[in-house]
Structures are given as C-alpha cells and as structure tokens.
C-alpha positions in Angstrom: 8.5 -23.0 103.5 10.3 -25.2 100.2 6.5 -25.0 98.9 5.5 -22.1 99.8 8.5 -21.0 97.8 7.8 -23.5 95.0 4.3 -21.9 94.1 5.5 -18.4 94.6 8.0 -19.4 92.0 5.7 -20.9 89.4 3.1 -18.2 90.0 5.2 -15.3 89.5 6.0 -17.4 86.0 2.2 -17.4 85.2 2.0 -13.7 86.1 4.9 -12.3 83.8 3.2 -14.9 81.1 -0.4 -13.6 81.6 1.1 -9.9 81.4 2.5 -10.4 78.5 -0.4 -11.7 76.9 -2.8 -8.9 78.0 -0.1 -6.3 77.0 0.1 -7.9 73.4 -3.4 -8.0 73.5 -3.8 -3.8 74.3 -1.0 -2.8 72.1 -2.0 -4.4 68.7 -5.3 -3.4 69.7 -7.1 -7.4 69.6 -10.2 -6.4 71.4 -12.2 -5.1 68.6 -14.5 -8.5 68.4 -16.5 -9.8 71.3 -14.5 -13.4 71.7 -11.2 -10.6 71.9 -12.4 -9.2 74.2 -12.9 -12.0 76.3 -10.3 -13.7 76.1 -8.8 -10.3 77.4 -11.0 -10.8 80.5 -9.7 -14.0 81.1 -6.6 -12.9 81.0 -6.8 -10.1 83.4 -8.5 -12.3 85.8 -6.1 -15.2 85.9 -3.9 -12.4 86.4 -5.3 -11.2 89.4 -5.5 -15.2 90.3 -2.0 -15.0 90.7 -1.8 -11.9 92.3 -4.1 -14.1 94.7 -2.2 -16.9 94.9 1.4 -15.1 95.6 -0.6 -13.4 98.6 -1.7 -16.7 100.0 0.9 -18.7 99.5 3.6 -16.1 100.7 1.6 -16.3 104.2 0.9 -12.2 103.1 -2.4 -12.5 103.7 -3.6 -10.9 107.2 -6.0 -9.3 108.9 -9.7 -10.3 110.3 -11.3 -13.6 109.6 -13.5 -12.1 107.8 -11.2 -9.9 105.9 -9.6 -13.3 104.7 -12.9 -15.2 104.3 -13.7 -12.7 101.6 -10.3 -12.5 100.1 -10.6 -16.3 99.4 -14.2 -16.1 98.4 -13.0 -13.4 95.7 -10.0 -15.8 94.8 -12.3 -18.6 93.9 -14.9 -17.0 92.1 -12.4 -15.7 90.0 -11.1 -19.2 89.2 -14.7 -20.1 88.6 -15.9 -17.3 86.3 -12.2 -17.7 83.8 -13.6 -20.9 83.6 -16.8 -19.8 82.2 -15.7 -17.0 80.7 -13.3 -20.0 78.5 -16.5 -21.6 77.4 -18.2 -18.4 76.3 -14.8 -16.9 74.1 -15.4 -21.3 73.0 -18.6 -20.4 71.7 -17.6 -16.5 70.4 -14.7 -18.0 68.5 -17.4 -20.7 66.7 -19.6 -18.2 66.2 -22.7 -19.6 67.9 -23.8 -17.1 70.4 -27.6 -17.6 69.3 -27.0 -20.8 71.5 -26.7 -19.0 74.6 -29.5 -16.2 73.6 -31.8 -18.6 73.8 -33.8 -18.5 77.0 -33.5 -22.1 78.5 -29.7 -22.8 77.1 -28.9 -20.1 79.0 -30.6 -21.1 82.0 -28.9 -24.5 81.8 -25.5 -22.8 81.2 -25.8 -20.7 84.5 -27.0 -23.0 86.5 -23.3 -24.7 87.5 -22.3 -21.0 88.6 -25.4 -20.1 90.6 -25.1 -23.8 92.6 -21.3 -22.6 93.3 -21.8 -19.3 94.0 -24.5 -20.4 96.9 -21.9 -23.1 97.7 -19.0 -20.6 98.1 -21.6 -18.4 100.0 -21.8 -21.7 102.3 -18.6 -21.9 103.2 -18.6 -18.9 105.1 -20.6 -20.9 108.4 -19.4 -24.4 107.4 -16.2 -24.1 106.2 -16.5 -27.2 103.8 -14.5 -25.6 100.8 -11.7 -23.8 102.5 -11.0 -22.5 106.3 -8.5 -21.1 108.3 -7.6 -22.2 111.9 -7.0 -20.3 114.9 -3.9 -19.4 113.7 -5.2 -17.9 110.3 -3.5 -20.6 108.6 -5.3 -21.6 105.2 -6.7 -25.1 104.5 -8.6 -26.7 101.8 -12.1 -28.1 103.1 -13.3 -31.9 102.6 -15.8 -30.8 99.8 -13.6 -28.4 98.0 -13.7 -31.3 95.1 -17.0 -30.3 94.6 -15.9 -26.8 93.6 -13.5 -28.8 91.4 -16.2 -30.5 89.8 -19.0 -27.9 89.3 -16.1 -26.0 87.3 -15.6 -29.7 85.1 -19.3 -29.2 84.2 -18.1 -26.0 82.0 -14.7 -27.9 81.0 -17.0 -31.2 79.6 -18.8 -28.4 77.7 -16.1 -26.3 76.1 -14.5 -29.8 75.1 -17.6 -31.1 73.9 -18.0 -27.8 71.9 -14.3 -27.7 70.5 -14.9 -31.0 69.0 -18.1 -30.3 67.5 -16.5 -27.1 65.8 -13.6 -28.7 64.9 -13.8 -28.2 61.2 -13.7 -24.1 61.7 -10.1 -25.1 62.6 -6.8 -26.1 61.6 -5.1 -28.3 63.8 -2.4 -25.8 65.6 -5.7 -23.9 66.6 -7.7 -26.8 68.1 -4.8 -28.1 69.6 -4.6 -24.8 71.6 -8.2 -25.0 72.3 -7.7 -27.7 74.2 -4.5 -27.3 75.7 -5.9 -25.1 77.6 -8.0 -28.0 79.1 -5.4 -30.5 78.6 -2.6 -28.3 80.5 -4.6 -27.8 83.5 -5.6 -31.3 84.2 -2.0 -32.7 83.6 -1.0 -30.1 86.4 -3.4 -31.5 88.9 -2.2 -35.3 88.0 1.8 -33.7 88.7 0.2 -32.0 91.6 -1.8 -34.9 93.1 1.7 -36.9 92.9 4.1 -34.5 93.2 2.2 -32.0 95.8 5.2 -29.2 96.2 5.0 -29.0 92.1 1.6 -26.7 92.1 1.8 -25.8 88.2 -1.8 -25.1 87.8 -2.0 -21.5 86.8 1.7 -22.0 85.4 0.3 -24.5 82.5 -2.8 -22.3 81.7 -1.2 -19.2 81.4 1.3 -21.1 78.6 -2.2 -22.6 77.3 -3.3 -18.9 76.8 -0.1 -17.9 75.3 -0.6 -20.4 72.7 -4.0 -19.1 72.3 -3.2 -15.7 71.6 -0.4 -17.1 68.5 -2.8 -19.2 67.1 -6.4 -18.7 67.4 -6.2 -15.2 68.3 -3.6 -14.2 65.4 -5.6 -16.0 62.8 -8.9 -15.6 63.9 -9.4 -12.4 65.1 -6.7 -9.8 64.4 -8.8 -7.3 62.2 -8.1 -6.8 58.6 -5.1 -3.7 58.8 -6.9 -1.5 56.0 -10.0 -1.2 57.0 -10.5 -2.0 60.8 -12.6 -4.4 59.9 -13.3 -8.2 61.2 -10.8 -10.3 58.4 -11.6 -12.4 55.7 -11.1 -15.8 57.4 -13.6 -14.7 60.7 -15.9 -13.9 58.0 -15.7 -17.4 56.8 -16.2 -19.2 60.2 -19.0 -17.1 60.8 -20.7 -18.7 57.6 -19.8 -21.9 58.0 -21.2 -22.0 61.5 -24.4 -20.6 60.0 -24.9 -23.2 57.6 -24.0 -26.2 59.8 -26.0 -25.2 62.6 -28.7 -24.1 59.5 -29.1 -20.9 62.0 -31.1 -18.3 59.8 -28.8 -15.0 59.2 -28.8 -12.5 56.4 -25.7 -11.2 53.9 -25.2 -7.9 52.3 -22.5 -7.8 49.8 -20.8 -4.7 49.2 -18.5 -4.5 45.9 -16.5 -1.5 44.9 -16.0 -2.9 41.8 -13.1 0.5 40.8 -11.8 0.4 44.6 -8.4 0.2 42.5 -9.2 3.9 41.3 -8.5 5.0 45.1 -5.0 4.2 45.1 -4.5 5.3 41.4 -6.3 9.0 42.3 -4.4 9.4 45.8 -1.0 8.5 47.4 -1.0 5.2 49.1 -1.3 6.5 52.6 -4.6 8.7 51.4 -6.3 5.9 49.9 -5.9 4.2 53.2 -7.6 6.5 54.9 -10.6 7.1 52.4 -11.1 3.3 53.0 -10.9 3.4 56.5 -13.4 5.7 56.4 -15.5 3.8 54.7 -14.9 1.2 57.2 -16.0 3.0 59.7 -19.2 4.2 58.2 -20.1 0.8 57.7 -19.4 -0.7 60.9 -21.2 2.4 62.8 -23.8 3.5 60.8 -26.9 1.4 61.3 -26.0 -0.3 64.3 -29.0 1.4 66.8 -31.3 0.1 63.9 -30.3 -3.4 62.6 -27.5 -6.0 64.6 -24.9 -7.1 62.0 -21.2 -7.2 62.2 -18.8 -5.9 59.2 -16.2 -7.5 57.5 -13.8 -6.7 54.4 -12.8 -9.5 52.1 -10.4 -8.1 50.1 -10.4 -6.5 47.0 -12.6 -4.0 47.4 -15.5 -6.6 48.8 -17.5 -5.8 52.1 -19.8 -7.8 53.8 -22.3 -7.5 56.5 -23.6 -9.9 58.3 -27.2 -9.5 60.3 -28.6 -12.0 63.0 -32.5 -11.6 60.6 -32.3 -12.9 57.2 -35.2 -10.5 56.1 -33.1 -7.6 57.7 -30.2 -7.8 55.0 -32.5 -6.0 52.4 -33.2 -3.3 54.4 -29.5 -3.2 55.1 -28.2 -3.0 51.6 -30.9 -0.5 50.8 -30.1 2.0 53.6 -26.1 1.4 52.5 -26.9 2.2 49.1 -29.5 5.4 50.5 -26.5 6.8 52.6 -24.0 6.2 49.7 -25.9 8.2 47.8 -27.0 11.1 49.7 -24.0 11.5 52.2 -20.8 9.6 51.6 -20.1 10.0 47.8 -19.0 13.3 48.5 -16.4 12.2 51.0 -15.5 9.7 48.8 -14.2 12.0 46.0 -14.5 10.0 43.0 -17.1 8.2 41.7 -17.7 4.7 43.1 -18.9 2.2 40.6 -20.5 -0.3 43.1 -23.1 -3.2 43.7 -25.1 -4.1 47.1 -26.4 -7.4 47.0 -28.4 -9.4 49.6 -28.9 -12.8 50.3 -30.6 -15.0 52.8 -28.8 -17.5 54.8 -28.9 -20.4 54.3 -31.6 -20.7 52.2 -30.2 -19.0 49.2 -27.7 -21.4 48.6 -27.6 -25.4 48.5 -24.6 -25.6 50.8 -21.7 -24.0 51.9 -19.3 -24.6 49.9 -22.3 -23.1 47.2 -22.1 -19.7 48.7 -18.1 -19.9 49.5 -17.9 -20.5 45.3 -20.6 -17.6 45.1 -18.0 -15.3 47.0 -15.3 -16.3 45.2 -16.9 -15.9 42.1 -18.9 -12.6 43.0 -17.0 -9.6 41.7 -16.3 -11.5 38.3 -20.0 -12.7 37.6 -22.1 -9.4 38.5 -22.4 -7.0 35.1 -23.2 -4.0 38.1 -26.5 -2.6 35.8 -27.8 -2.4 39.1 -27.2 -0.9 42.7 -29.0 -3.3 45.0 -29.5 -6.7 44.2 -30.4 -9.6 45.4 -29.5 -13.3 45.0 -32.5 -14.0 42.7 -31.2 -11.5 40.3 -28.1 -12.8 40.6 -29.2 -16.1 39.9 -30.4 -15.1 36.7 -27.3 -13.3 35.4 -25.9 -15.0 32.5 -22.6 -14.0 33.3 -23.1 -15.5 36.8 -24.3 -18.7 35.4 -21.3 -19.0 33.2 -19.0 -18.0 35.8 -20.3 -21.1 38.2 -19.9 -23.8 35.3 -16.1 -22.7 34.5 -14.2 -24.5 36.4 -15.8 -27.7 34.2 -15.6 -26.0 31.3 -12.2 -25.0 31.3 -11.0 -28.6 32.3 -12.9 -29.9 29.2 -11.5 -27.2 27.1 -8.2 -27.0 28.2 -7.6 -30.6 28.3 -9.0 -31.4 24.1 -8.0 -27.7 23.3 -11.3 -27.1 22.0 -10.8 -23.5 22.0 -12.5 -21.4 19.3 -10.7 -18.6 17.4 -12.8 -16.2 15.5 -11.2 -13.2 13.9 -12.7 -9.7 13.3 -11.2 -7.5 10.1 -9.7 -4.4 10.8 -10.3 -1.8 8.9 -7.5 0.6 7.5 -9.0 4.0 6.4 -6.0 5.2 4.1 -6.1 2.0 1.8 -9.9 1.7 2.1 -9.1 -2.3 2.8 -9.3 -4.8 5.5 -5.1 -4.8 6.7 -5.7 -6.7 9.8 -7.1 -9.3 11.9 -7.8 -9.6 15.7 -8.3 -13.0 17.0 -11.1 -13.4 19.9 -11.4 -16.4 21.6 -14.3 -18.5 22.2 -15.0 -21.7 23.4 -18.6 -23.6 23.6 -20.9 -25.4 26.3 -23.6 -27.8 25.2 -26.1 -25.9 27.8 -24.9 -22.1 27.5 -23.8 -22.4 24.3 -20.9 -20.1 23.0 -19.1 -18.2 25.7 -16.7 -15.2 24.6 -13.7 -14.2 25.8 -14.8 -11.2 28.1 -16.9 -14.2 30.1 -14.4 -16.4 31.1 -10.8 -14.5 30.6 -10.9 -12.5 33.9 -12.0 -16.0 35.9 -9.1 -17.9 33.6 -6.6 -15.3 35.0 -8.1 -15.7 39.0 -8.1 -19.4 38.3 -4.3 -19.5 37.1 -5.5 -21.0 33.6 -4.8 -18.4 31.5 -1.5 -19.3 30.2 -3.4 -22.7 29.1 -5.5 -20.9 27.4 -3.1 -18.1 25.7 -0.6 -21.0 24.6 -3.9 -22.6 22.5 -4.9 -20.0 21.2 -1.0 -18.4 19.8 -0.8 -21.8 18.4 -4.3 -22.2 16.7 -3.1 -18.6 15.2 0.1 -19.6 13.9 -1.7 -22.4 12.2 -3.7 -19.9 10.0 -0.6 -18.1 9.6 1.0 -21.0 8.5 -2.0 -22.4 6.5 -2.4 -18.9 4.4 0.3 -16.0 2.7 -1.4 -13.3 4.6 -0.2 -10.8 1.7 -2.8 -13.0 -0.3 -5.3 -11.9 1.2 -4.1 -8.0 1.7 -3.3 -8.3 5.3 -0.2 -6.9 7.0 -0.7 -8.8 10.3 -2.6 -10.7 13.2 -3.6 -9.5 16.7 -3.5 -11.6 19.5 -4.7 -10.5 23.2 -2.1 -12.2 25.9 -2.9 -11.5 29.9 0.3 -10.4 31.4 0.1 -13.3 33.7 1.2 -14.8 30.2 4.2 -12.7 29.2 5.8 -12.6 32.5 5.4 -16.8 32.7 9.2 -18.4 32.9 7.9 -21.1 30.0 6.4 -17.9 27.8 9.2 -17.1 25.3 10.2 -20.9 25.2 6.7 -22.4 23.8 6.3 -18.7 21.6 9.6 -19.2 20.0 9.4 -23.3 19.7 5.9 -22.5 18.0 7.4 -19.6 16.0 10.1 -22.4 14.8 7.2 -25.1 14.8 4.7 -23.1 12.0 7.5 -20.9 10.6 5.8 -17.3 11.8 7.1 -13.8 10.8 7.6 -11.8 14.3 6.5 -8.6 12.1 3.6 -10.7 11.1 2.0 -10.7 14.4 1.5 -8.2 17.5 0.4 -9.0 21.1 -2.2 -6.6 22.6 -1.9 -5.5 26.3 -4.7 -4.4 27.5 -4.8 -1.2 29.5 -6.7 -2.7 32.4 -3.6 -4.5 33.0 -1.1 -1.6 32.3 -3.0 0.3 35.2 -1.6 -2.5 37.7 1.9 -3.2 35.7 4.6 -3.9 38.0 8.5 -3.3 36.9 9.6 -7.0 36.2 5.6 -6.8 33.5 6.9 -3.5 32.0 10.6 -5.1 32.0 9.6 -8.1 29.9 7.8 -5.9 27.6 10.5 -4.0 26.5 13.1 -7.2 26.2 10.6 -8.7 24.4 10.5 -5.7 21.6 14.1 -5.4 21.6 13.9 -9.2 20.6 11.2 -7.9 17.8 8.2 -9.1 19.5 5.7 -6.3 18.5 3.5 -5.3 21.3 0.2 -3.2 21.1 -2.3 -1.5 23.5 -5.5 -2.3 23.8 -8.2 -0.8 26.0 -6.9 3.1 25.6 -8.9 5.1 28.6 -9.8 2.2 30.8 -6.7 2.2 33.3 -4.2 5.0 34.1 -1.0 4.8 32.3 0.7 7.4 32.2 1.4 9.0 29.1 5.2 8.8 29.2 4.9 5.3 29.6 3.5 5.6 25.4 7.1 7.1 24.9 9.2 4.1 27.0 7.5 1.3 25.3 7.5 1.5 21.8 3.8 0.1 21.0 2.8 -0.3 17.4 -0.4 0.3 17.5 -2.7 1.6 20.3 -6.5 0.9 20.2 -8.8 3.4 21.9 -11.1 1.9 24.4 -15.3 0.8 23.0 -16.3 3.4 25.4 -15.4 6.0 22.9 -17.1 4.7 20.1 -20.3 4.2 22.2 -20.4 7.6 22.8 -19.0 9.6 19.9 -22.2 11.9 20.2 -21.0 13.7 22.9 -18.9 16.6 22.2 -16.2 16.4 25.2 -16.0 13.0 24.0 -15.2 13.8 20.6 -12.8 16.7 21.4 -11.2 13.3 23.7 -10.7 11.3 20.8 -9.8 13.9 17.9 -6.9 15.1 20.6 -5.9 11.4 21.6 -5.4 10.6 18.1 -3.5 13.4 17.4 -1.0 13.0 19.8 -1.0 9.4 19.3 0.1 10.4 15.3 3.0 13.0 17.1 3.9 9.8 18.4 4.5 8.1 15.0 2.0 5.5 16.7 -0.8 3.9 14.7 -4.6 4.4 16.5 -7.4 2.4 15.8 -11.1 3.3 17.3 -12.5 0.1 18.3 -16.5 -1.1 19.1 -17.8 1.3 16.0 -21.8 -0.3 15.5 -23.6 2.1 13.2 -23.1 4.3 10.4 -23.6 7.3 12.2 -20.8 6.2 14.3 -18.0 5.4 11.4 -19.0 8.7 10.2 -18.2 10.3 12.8 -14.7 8.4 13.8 -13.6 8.1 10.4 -13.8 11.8 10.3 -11.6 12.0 13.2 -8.9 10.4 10.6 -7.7 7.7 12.9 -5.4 5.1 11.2 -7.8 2.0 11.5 -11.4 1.6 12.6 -12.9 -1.8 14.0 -16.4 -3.1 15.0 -19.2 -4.7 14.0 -20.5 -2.0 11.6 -17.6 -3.5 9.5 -17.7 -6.9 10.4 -18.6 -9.0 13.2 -16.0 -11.8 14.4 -15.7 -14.8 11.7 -14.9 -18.1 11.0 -11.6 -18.6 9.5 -13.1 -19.9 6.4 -15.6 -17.0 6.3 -12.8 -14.7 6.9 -11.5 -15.7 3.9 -14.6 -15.3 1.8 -15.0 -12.1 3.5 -11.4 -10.5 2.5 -11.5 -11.9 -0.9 -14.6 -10.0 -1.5 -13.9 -6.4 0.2 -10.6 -6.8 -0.4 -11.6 -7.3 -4.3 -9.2 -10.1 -4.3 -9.6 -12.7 -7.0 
C-alpha cells in the first residue's frame, strides 16, 4: 500500500509538471514549427502516461482481462513512441530532417518500434512483458528488459545525435537535451536500489520543464512582429546545412525603407502591415515550392527551400506578387531587394555567408529587384563592405584616415566661404574608399567614434595650420554620426582638442545628417541642444531623406541646413522645383542658412542658383581636394594673392 502511495505521489507531481508545460506551450502559442509541435506531443502523451500510471498503481484499474491487457498495451506504447517522438523533436531541433526522408534511414529508424510493437502484440498469449494473475493483480514479465532495451536503441541515438549537434548549442540547452536522458536513467538506478522510490516519469517531466526554458524559449518561440520563425532558428538551420553540406536554397528579402512603416503609421499599424507581410510570405507559395520563413530583423526576410535551384524561382514569384498584388496593401512604396543564393556552394563556409548576412543590407546599392549571389559578388560596395573589418583595424590603429575638403560656394559674395571635410581612407587592392562606403558599417561595427575623433583632429590641424580669413572662409564642416555626440568621452576629447590646436567654436559646425534625425531619440536631441547652448554650432545635412518634423527646425537652432543630392539630381522636374523654391523660403523665414548640395552641371547651378539659396555645393564647383590643392584652389577663385 506505502508504494502504491509512493508512485501515486510522484506521478501526480509529473502530471501537474507535464500540465503546466503543455498549457505554457498552448497559451504563448509555441507550436508554430514542427519540433514545437512535437515536443507538445510528447508532452501530452507522458501526460496521459501518468494518467496511466495513477490508474495502475492506485489498483483503479478493473474490468475483463482483456479490457486490462489493452489498457497496459496502450500504456506501453505510449512510453515507447515519447521515446521516439524525443529523437525526432532531437533531429527537428538540429535541423536535419533530410536524414529521416531518406528511404533506408528511415527504415533503420523504425525498425526498433515495429520489433516492439510485434513484441507487445506477443505479450498478449505469452505474457513475457507484463501479466496479471488470477486475481487481476499487475506484474512485470521476465523479458520486459527487453522492452527496456529496444526503447535504449532510440536513447543511444538521440545521445549520439545531441553530441554530434552540439555546436548549434549553448551549454544550458545541451545540458537539457540530455537531461532528459540523464534524469531518467538516474531514476531507474534510485529505483533498482530503492524500489518504493519509482521517480521515473517524475525526473522526465522536470527534464521537459527544462526543455521548454531553454531550448524551446531560445530556439523556437517565433519572432513577436512578424510570426515568423526567429533570427537564431534561422541560424541553426544554416549551420546545419553547411556542416552536413546538405544542398538547400536562400532567398533574401530586404525592405531596405521598412523604417518608413513605423514613421507613416502609429506603432500598432505598422505592426500589422508587417504581419501581414508575414503572412503572405509564409503562405503564399507553399502548394508550389517547400521552404520555411524567417525574419531577421531589421526589415530582412529570409526563406529557406529544401532545392537549391528552387530559391530563384522563389525570389522571382515574391518579387511577381509584390508587384502585382501586395504593393497596394502595403500603402507606401517599398524600396526592396530579393536575392538568391545556393547553399552551400555559394559561399566558402559558414561563417562566409553568416558575414554575408551580417553585412547584406549595407553592401547591396538595390539597382536591382532580384538578385542573385553572383551579382552580388560583383558589387563593389559588397566587396568593400567584406574587407572592412581589416581595413578599419589598419586605419584606425596608424590613423591613416584621409580628409579631403570640398568648397562651398556662397552665392551673395560670389566666393568660396566654406569647406566640408569628407573622409576617405585607402586600400592597396580597392584603392580609395569614401565615406558613404564604409561610414554606415563603422556605425554597425561600433568604430565610428574612432573614426570621428581622427578625423575632428586632422581638421583642427588645418584649422590650426592656416587663418581661415586668409583664405576668405568663414568656417569648416565636419559630419559626426550621433553615435559620436551622444558618446560619454565626446565633449572631453572635442574640448581637450579644441584646447590642444586652439579652434574657434564659431569656426567650425558639426552636420547631422537627417537619416539620423528620423531615428533621434530624446537623450540625441538633448545633447544637441546642450551642446549649442555651450556654442557648439550644429547643422543639418541630408534635408528630405528622413522625417523630421518641421518644428523640430524651430527647437534646435541649426545654422545651416543642407538640402538632400536628391534635389539637385532632379531640379528638371517641376514639383521638384516648386519643393525646393518653397523649402528654401521657409528655411530663410527661419533666419536659417540653406545650401543645395550634389549640383553636377551647368544646367543645374542655373537652375538652383535661381532659386536664391544661400550657398550651393557640388562638383560643378569643385570636386573634393587635397588640403594643399584646396589652398591653390581658394587663392585662385577667391582672387586671393
């Protein structure tokens, strides 16, 4: 009776664990992904394993022999399939269900379960695994180790396979893994020696529990946005291609303005519209092509097909539907890039295409819709983006960065007033690099306050080296990322350089660019406006690109604010120009100085100048220089002597 109540006890523990699991499982909704929805399965059947158990062990169990030969035949197969049913979420989890597609692993892989099945059908004449005596008391057979040890087959396999996969995980997860192996076989030693402590289902049900915390919780919750399978699943579904070299196709999908979404709508909106998208992506090919969809953050999708040559076709029928159906539910236009690649083969390893990923929004110039890697592959942006991390050690380390400065033009005094520093910096085998190729990747890479710091300094050394009124300029522009400003160190190094070369604050402004102001948080647009009430002068650069708002002109006090290329290059068109005349207007309400930036041809300066802006910039004036050619250049149009 003691152990009758002993395992009641432990099982009704396992139950209320198991219960919990499986409702934590339902209610965050963790069965979207076939290794979820698995491990749910297991879970509802070592559910009804205790529900089993309690019956037998509770002597509730009555009725015909053969009423209770069945029950018991339905209680062991359970136990038998959650043991299978562990190896398959083993090989889910690792990504390598082309193992078991194939025809004769999966024969090998059944085989265990069909011997024990026919075995279990046995037992019903010989009673070897399990009878009951006249009384309809329960006993365990002579061979019922052989049941034991058909179901070790599957654990030598799901151990063999954890260990093989082991790199997909951190430790907390493959220590789960295998608790769940390790739990249950320390139960039967505890049992063996201690036979009224039967802990069995107990120590797997706290195995699972650390299952769902760890593997589950990492692994497979989806990405909350979108629906979509997460960023780190995407990951171990890569890596498992390429170390298994199983052939597989990607299809990149890159909103490259996804930000625009959340600018245009209200935040809970712009949930939606990507959820939609989401959706669309997951659903819409899935009778024609097998691949599963993921969303990598910022605005990145990928999809994933079991047929390398498949992930063409994919990205072309994306692109086809994009076009023809789901731009209009989109409601604003999506600037975006599809691009395909075959895995493995398109890359030399792994950590190759992890780079590529990491990389890929920064290094594609998005001329085209579909792409694939071989394009790619011959993007010089791309190219330079993959060498940057050496280059910017080099650089960064000897401060070889270049500073070229263009002349700004100032249409009422017919003279160059002003400079704007552009950065450069120079590779023996892609030879010079500008700013707009490496800054973005600086700021992803945390290097750009490295970089900013060289460059203020190499400025301040001109300052310092030359009167500026010598040479009929008023000031300097430098570009700082706002990763820059809002660094603790910032105004320390600015004003120990200041000190250092003896600068004139009202000698030098620092451009924002819009791009930036778009995404400004309070503590950015704080340190702004102490910095000007310290007499840092601060301008805007990039005018049209983001979405500030125009009151935002009005709180901080910019100097100067420089309308975006994108004007210039398209001053023919006559919205355009009615854009620009207005925008410079207001800008002159505002007592703010406007310069139209990126002006190329005659045609163009014509046309701009007209518009009576206060400066003009581009290379119909003068291309970026040299310091010492800048001098040459302002002593000459600046009819110095």
């Amino acid at each position: 009776m003691f152990l009758a109540a002993s395992v009641i006890h432990f099982d009704i523990a396992a139950l209320f664990i198991f219960s919990i699991t499986i409702f934590y499982v339902l209610y965050r909704k963790l069965y979207r992904a076939y290794s979820s929805l698995v491990f749910l399965g297991i879970n509802i059947l070592y559910l009804l394993v205790c529900v089993f158990d309690i019956f037998v062990s509770s002597s509730m169990l009555v009725g015909s022999p053969i009423f209770m030969q069945i029950f018991m035949f339905l209680y062991y197969l359970l136990k038998y399939m959650a043991s299978i049913l562990y190896v398959l979420y083993i090989v889910l989890v690792t990504n390598s269900r082309d193992i078991i597609r194939k025809k004769r692993n999966a024969i090998l892989f059944s085989l265990p379960f069909l011997i024990t099945i026919g075995f279990l059908i046995s037992n019903f004449f010989n009673g070897y695994i399990y009878y009951f005596d006249s009384n309809n008391v329960y006993y365990r057979g002579n061979l019922i180790f052989v049941f034991y040890g058909l179901s070790f087959i599957y654990v030598i396999i799901g151990f063999i396979w954890i260990i093989v996969n082991r790199k997909i995980f951190d430790f907390s997860e493959i220590f789960s893994l295998i608790s769940v192996y390790a739990l249950s076989i320390l139960a039967l030693v505890i049992q063996y020696f201690n036979p009224d402590v039967l802990i069995e289902i107990l120590s797997t049900s706290v195995a699972f529990l650390l299952l769902s915390v760890t593997v589950e919780r990492s692994q497979l919750i989806v990405d909350p946005k979108t629906g979509l399978k997460n960023k780190i699943n995407f990951e171990r579904t890569t890596y498992t291609i390429f170390r298994r070299n199983v052939e597989g196709g990607v299809v990149l999908f890159y909103i490259k303005n996804s930000s625009v979404i959340y600018e245009k709508f209200n935040y809970d909106i712009a949930l939606k519209k990507i959820k939609i998208m989401s959706n669309y992506l997951s659903k819409a090919f899935l009778n024609e092509i097998k691949y599963d969809s993921y969303y990598l953050d910022g605005g990145i999708f990928a999809l994933i097909t079991a047929d390398d040559d498949e992930a063409a076709l994919l990205a072309s029928k994306i692109n086809e539907a994009i076009v023809n159906v789901y731009a209009q539910k989109l409601e604003f236009n999506a600037d975006y890039v599809l691009c395909s690649a075959k895995l493995p083969y398109d890359f030399k390893d792994f950590d190759d295409f992890n780079e590529f990923i990491f990389d890929f929004s920064d290094s594609i110039e998005f001329n085209k819709r579909l792409m694939n890697m071989r394009d790619v592959k011959t993007d010089d942006k791309h190219n330079i983006i993959m060498r940057l991390d050496d280059i910017l050690d080099k650089i960064i380390e000897k401060k070889e960065i270049m500073v070229e400065y263009q002349p700004i033009y100032k249409l009422v005094d017919k003279k160059y007033r002003a400079v704007e520093a552009l950065a450069r910096i120079y590779d023996s085998k892609l030879g010079v690099i500008k700013a707009e190729n490496f800054i973005n990747y600086a700021e992803k890479k945390n290097r750009i306050f490295e970089i900013d710091m060289i460059i203020v300094e190499k400025v301040f050394q001109f300052y310092n080296a030359y009167q500026l009124s010598d040479y009929g300029l008023e000031f300097i522009a430098i570009n700082l990322s706002t990763q820059t400003i809002c660094a603790k160190e910032f105004l320390l190094h600015l004003i120990r350089l200041e000190k250092k070369y003896n600068v004139d604050r009202n000698r030098i402004i620092f451009e924002v660019k819009e791009r930036e102001s778009a995404t400004f948080n309070q503590h950015v647009f704080d340190t702004i406006v102490q910095m000007m009430e310290h007499g840092f002068i601060f301008a805007l650069d990039n005018y049209g690109t983001g979405s500030m708002p125009v009151d935002n002109l009005v709180k901080v006090p910019y100097k100067n604010i420089k309308l975006d290329n994108t004007f210039a290059k398209n001053y023919g068109n006559k919205n355009t120009h009615v854009i620009i005349d207005n925008t410079i207007k207001l800008f002159k309400r505002l007592n703010k100085l406007s310069t139209c930036v990126g002006v190329e041809s005659e045609e163009a300066a014509r046309v701009l100048e007209a518009l009576n802006p206060d400066c003009v910039q581009g290379y119909y004036y003068s291309e970026p220089l040299a310091l010492d050619d800048l001098i040459i250049f302002l002593k000459k149009e600046n009819n110095l002597a």
